[in-house]
C-alpha positions in Angstrom: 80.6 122.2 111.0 78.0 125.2 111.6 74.7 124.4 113.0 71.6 125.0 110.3 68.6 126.5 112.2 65.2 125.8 110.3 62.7 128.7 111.6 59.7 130.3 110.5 60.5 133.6 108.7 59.8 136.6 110.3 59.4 140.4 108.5 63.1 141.2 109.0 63.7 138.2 107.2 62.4 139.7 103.7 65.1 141.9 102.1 67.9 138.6 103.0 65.1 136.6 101.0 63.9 138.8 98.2 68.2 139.0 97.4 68.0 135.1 97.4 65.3 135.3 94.7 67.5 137.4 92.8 69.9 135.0 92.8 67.9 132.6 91.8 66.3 134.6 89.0 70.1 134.8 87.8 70.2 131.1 87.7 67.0 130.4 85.8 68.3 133.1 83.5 65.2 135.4 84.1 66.8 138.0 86.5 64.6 141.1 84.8 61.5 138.8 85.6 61.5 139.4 89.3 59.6 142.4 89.7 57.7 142.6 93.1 59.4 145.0 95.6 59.7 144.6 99.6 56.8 146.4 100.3 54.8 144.1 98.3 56.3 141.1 99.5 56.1 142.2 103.3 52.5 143.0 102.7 52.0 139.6 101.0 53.4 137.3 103.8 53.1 139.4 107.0 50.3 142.3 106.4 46.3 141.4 108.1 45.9 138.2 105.2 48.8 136.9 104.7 48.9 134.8 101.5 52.6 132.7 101.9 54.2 131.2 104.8 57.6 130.6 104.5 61.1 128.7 106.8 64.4 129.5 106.6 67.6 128.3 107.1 70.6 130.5 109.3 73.6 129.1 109.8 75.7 131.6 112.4 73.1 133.6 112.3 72.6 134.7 108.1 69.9 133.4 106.1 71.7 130.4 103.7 68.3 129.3 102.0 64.8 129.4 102.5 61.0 127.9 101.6 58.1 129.5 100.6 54.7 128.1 100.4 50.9 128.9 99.9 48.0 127.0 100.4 46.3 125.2 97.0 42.8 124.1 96.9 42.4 121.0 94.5 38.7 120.3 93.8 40.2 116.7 93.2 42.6 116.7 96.3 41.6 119.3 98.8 43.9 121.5 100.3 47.8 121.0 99.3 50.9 122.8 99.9 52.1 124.6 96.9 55.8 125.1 96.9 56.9 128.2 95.5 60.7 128.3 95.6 63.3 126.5 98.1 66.5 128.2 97.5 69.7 127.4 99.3 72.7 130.4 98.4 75.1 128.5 96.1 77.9 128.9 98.3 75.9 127.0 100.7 74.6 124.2 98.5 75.6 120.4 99.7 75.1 120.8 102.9 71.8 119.2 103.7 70.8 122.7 103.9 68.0 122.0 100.7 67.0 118.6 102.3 66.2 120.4 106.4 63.8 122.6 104.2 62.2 120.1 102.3 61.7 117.7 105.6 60.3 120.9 107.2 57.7 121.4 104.5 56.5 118.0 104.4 56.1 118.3 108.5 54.5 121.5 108.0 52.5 119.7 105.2 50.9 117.1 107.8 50.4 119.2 110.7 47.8 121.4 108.4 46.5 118.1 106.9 47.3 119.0 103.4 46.7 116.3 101.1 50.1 116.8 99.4 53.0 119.0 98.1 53.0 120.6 94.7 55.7 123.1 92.3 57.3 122.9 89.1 60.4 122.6 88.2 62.3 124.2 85.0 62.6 121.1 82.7 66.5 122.0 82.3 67.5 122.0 85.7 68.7 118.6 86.5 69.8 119.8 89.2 66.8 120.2 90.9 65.2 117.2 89.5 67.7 115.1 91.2 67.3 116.6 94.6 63.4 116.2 94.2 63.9 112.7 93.5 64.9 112.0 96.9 61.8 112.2 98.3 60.0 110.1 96.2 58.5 113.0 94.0 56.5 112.1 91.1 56.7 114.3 88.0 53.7 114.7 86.0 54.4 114.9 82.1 50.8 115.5 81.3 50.3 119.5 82.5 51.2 122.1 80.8 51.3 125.8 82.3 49.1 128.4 81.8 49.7 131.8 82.3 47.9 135.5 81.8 50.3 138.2 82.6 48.5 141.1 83.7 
């Protein structure tokens, strides 16, 4: 069995993970949604203020899945993690490859002393609700979305 490698992204990891949000756009039937380009997302996670953080996951050397995060200030809670996507390629799914991640966030979580982990989750993707559930995740029922395209 191939070793996983969890590591922090890097730049030239960006076009192997903007085609892994592709793929997941595909899967959560929204693939024309996905509009930022590299540039952008280079910019965004490795330009002078970087506004994401993100780990992935190489087995042989190819990018199978990764993490991205940002930082979430709760006037309640005080600083959290907020998860944007973990994706793991679907030939690489069952693995363990999802679960490295998610332990990695959660370490990365306490070293910074964020007061907890946050995302949302399509309410049709079982799927993901079952993964989530192994680490003791608690779904809210009570919050609803907002958004304001611009």
């Amino acid at each position: 069995m191939p070793t996983v490698v969890i590591r922090r992204a890097t730049v030239n990891d960006c076009h192997r993970m903007l085609e892994l949000v592709m793929e997941l756009a595909i899967y959560e039937r929204a693939p024309d949604e996905v509009t930022v380009t590299l540039e952008h997302f280079i910019e965004s996670g490795f330009g002078p203020n970087p506004v994401w953080w993100a780990f992935v996951a190489e087995e042989e050397g190819f990018i199978q899945g990764f993490a991205l995060y940002y930082m979430r200030y709760s006037t309640w809670k005080g600083q959290r993690m907020y998860l944007e996507d973990i994706i793991v390629t679907e030939s690489a799914r069952g693995k363990g490859i999802g679960a490295l991640l998610m332990n990695e966030l959660i370490a990365e979580a306490k070293e910074r002393k964020f007061t907890g982990i946050t995302w949302q989750v399509l309410k049709w993707n079982e799927p993901a609700f079952n993964f989530y559930r192994k680490f003791n995740t608690r779904f809210d029922p009570e919050w609803v979305n907002g958004i304001i395209e611009l």
